[in-house]
C-alpha positions in Angstrom: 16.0 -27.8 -51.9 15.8 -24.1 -52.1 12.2 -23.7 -51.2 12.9 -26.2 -48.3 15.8 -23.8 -47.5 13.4 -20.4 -47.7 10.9 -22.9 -45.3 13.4 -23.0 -42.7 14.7 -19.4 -42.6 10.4 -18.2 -42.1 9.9 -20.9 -39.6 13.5 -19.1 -37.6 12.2 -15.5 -38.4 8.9 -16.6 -37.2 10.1 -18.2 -33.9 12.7 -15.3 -33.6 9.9 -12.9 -33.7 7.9 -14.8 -31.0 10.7 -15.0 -28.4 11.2 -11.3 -28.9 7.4 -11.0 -28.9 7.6 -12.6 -25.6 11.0 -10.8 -23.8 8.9 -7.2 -24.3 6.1 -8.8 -22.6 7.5 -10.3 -19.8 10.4 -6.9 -19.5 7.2 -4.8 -19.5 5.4 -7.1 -16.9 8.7 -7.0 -14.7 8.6 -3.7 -14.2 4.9 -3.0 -13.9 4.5 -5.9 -11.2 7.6 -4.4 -9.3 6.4 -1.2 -9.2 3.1 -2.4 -8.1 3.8 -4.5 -5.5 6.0 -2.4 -4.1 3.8 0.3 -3.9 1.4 -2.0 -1.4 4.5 -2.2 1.1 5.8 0.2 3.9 9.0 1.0 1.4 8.7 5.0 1.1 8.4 4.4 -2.7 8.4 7.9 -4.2 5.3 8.7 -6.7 7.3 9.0 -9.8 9.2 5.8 -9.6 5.9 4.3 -9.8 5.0 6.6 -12.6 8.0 6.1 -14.3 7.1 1.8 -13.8 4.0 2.5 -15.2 5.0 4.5 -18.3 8.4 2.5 -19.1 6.1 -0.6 -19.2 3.0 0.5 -21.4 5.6 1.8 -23.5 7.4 -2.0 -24.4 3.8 -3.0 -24.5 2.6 -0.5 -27.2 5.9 -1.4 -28.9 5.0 -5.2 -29.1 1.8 -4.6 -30.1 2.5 -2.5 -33.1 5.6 -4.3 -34.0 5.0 -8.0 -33.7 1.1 -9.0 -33.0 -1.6 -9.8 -35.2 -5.4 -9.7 -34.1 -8.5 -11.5 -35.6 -11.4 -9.9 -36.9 -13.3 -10.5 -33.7 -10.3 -10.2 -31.2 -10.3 -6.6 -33.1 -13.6 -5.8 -32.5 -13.6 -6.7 -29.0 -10.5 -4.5 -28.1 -11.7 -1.8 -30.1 -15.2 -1.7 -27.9 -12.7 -2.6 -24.5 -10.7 0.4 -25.2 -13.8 2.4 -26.2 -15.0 1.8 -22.8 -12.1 2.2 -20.7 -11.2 5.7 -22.5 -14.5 6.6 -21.5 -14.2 5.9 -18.0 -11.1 7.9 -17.9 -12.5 10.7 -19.4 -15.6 10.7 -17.2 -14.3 9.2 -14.1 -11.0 9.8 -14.2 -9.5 6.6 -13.4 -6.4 5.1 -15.0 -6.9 2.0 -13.7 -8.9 0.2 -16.1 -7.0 2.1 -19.3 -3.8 -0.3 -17.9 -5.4 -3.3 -16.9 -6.8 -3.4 -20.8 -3.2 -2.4 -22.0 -1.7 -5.8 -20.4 -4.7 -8.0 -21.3 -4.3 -7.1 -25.2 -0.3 -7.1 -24.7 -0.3 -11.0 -23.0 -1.2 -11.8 -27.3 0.6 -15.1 -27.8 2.6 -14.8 -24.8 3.0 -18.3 -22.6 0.4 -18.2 -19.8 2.8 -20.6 -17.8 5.6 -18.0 -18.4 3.4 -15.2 -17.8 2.4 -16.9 -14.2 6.1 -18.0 -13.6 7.2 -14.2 -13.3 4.6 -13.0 -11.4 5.1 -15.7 -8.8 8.9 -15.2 -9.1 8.9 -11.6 -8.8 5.7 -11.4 -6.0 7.4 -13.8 -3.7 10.4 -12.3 -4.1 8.9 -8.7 -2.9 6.9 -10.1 -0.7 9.7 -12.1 1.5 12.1 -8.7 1.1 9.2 -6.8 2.9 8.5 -9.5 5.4 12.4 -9.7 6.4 13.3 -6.0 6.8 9.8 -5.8 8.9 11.4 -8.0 11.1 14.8 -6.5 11.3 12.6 -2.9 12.1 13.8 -1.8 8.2 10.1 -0.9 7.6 7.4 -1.3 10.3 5.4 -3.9 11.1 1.8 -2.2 11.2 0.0 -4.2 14.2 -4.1 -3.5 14.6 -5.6 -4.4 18.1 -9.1 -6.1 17.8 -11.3 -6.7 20.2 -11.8 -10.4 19.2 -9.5 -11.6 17.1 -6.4 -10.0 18.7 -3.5 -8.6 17.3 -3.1 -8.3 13.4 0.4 -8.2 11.7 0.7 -7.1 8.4 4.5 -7.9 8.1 5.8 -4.7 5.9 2.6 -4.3 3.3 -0.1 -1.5 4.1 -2.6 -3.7 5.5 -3.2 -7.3 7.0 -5.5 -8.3 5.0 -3.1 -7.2 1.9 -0.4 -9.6 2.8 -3.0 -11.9 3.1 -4.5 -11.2 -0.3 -0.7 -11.3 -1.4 -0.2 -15.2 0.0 -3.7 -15.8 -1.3 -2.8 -15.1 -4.9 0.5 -16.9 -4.4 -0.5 -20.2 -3.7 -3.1 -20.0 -6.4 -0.4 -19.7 -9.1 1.9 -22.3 -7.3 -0.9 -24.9 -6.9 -2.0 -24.1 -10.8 1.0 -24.1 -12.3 1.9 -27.4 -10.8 -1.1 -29.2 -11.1 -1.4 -32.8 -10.9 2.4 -32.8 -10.2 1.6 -31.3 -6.4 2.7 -34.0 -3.6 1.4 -34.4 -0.6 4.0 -32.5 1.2 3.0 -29.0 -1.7 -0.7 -29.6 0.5 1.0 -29.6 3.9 3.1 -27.0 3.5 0.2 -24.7 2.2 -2.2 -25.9 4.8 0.7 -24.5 7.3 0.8 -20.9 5.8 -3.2 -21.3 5.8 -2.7 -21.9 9.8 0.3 -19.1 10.0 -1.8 -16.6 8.2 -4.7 -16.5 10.3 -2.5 -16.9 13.4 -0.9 -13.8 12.7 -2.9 -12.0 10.7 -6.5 -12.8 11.7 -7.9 -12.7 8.3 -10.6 -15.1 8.2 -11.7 -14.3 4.1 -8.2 -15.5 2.7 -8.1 -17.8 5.2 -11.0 -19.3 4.2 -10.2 -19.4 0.1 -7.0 -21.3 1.2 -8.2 -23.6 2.9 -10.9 -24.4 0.4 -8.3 -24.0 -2.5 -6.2 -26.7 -1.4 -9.3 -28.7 -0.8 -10.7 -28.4 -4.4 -7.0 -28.8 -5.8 -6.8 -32.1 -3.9 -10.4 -33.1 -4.8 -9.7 -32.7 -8.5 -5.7 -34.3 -8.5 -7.5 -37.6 -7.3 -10.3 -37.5 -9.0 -7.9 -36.8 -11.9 -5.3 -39.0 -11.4 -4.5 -41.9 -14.0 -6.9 -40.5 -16.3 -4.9 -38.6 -18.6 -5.3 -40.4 -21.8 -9.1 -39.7 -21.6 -8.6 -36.0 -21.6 -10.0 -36.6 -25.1 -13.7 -37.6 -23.7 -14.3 -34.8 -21.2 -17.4 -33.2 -22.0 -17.2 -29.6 -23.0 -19.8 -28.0 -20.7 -18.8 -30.1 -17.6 -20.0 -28.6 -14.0 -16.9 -27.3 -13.4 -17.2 -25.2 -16.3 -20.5 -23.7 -16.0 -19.0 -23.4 -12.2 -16.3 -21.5 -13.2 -18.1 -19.2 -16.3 -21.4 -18.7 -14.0 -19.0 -17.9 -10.3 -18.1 -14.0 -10.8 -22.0 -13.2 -12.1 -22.9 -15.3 -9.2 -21.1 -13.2 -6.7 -22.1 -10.3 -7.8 -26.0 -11.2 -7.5 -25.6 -12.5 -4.5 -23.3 -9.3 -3.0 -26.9 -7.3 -4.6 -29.5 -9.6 -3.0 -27.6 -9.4 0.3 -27.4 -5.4 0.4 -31.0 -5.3 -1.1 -31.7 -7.4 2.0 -30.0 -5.4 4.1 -31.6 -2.0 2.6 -35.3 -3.8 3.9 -34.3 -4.2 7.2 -33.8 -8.2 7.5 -32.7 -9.4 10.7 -30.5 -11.8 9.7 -28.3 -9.4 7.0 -27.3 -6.8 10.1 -25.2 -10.4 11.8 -24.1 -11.0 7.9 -22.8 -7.5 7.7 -20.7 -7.4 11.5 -19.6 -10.5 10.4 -17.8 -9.3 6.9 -17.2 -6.2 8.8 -20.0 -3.7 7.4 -18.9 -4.4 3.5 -23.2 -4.4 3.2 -23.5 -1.1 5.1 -20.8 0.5 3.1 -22.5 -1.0 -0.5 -26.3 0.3 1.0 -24.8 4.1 1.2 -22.4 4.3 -1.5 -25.2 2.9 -4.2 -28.0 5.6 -2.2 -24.9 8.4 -2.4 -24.1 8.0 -5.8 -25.8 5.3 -8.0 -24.8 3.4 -10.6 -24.1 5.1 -14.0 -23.2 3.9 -17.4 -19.2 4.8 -17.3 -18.9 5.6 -13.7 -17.8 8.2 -11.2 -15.4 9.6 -9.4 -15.8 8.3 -5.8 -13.3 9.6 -2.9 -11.8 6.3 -1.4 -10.3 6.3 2.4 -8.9 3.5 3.6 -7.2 2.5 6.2 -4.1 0.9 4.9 -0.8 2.5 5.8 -1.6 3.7 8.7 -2.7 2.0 12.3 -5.2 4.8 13.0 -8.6 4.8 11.6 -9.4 7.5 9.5 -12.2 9.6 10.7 -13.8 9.8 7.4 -13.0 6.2 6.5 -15.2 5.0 3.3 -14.1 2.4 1.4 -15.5 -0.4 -0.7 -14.1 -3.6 -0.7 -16.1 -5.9 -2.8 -15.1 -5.9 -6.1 -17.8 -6.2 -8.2 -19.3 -3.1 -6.6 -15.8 -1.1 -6.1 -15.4 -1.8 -10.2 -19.5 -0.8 -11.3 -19.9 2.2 -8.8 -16.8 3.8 -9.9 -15.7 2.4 -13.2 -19.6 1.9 -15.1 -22.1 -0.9 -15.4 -20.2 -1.3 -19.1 -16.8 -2.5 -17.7 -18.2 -4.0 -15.1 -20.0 -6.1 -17.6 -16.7 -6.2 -20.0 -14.5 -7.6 -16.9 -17.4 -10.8 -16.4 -17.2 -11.2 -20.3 -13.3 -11.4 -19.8 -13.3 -13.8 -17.3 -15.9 -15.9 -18.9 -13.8 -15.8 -22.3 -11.1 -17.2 -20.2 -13.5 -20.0 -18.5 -14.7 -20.9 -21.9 -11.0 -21.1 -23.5 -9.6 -23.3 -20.5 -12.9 -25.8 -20.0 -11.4 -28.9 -20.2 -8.9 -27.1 -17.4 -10.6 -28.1 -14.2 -7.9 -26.1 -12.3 -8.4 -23.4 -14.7 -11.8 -23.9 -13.7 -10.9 -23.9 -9.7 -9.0 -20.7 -10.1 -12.1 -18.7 -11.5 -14.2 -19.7 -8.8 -11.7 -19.2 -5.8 -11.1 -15.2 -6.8 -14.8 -15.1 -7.8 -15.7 -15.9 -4.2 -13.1 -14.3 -2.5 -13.8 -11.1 -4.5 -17.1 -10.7 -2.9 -15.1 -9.0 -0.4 -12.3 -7.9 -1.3 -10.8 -5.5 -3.7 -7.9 -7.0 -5.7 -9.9 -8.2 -8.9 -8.6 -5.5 -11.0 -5.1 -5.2 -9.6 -2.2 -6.8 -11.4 -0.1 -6.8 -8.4 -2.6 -9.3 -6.8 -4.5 -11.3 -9.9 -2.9 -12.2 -13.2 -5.0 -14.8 -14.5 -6.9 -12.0 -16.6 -3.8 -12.6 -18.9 -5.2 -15.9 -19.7 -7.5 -14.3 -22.5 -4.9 -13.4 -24.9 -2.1 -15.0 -23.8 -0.8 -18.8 -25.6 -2.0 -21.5 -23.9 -0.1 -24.7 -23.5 -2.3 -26.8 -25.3 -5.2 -25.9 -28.4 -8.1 -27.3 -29.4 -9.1 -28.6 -33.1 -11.6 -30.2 -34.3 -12.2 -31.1 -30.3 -8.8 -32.7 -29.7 -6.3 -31.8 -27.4 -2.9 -31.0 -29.1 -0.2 -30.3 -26.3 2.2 -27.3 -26.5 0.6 -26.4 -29.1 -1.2 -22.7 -29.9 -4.9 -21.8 -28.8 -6.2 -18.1 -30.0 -8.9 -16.5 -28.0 -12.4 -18.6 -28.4 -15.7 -16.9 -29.0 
């Protein structure tokens, strides 16, 4: 009786120490993600309030870390070289960036990936309508950009148009993941109507585009899927969908390369590529011919043109994100940030949503820039964090715990 009694009171410690595990996390996450999407609105957010976001948060994460989670040998080792890298880049480059991205990714340890997603879509969404509403009411302003084919773009209180695009983009992914096989045919039509209302009002044809063929793969694999739960046992390990999703962000980036490499030789058909994805190749040819490529990257002067409805005279800026990532942050975290995402593939491959995810942001970060960015893509989180099911001895075991797989 006594040792069943001692039993119990490890088992409460134990769960007591994960849900406090957990609340630091998702505190830490709250105030990083608000911080961060607010800072890609037209809210005059001063500098140190995000600074203060920033510190407040790594803070509650180094104080998890330390006080409640334990690492594997090889979980270890890979930090240890992750952190390596990203110190490295900060030192040499002088970007931040990666140093917090790495921070969350090891702080997500044994947090719920379903809980992890819930907040960001709760506290995203939440930022995102704020922003849209006082645009309307003339709060904040409404930055409009006049093309000469696509018409007027809106980009409804965030910096840019294709931001709030980006914004929606991310959105529906969690939504549409998180619910999974439980999305009904009105979840579809009401996405496939903020597809429509996007590029409407906001002309962006890549998001657009990854919406549309997001809801498309969602619906192909719910009814493909559908009554065949209790075989979840018998899906082959190295499906199609999984090489899909492990192979998509190398993928990208060779085909981004071939294109510019093309476009460096002089190929007709790369100069209509490039007007149509609005000179991302031109911008790639010069800044790889300005600067190169080095091991642990560079500091490159960005100038964009969001915030503002009048184009910079010296506007360079690259949006792709496997080139924005190797150019300034190294060849070594660009390489780290494909082995993260693979980690993730490989961890969720009898996910085929999981799976779906991967390759939607691997295409649609061919051009654009939000790979990195918390405020825009969480499902880097998936690497550490608890997953809702594990794997052993190649069985599926619901709600149960699944550590990173090597």
């Amino acid at each position: 009786m006594l040792d069943r009694m001692i039993d119990i009171k490890k088992t409460v410690n134990a769960i007591n120490r994960n849900v406090s595990a957990q609340w630091l996390f998702l505190l830490a996450l709250a105030i990083y993600l608000t911080g961060a999407v607010l800072s890609s609105t037209m809210f005059p957010i001063p500098g140190i309030c995000w600074k203060l976001c920033r510190l407040t948060a790594i803070g509650l994460i180094v104080w998890k870390v330390v006080q409640f989670d334990c690492f594997t040998m090889r979980e270890t080792i890979f930090i240890a070289f992750l952190f390596t890298n990203v110190l490295l880049v900060k030192a040499v480059a002088g970007y931040s960036e990666p140093l917090y991205w790495a921070i969350f990714l090891t702080g997500a340890k044994d947090v719920s990936f379903e809980k992890i997603l819930k907040s960001y879509f709760v506290i995203s969404l939440s930022i995102i309508l704020f922003a849209f509403a006082a645009s309307m009411l003339e709060v904040i302003e409404n930055l409009q950009y006049e093309t000469d084919t696509r018409g007027i773009r809106n980009s409804f209180g965030i910096i840019y148009p294709t931001d709030f695009a980006a914004h929606i983009f991310f959105l529906m992914l969690v939504f549409l993941y998180l619910r999974k096989e439980r999305v009904k045919i009105h979840n579809y039509i009401i996405c496939m109507f903020i597809t429509v209302l996007v590029y409407h009002f906001c002309k962006t044809r890549l998001d657009s585009i990854c919406m549309g063929l997001l809801i498309v793969g969602h619906m192909f694999i719910k009814y493909r899927t559908t009554g065949k739960k209790s075989d979840i046992k018998k899906r082959k390990k190295w499906s199609l969908p999984v090489i899909c999703g492990m192979c998509s962000m190398p993928a990208g980036m060779v085909i981004m390369w071939i294109l510019t490499k093309l476009y460096d030789m002089g190929v007709p058909v790369t100069y209509d590529i490039d007007r149509l994805i609005s000179n991302r190749l031109r911008l790639q040819s010069h800044a790889v011919a300005e600067y190169g490529i080095r091991i642990f990257g560079q500091y490159i002067k960005m100038v964009g043109n969001g915030g503002s409805e009048t184009l910079p005279a010296d506007y360079f800026f690259i949006d792709c994100s496997y080139y924005f990532i190797i150019l300034q942050y190294g060849l070594v975290f660009g390489v780290l940030v494909f082995a993260v995402y693979i980690l993730c593939s490989k961890k969720y491959r009898l996910d085929s949503y999981f799976q779906l995810v991967i390759m939607m942001i691997a295409i649609n970060c061919m051009i654009a820039h939000h790979l990195l960015e918390l405020a825009y893509n969480p499902f880097a989180f998936a690497l550490f964090a608890k997953a809702s099911y594990q794997l052993k001895d190649n069985k599926i075991s619901v709600n149960g715990r699944l550590n990173m797989l090597f």
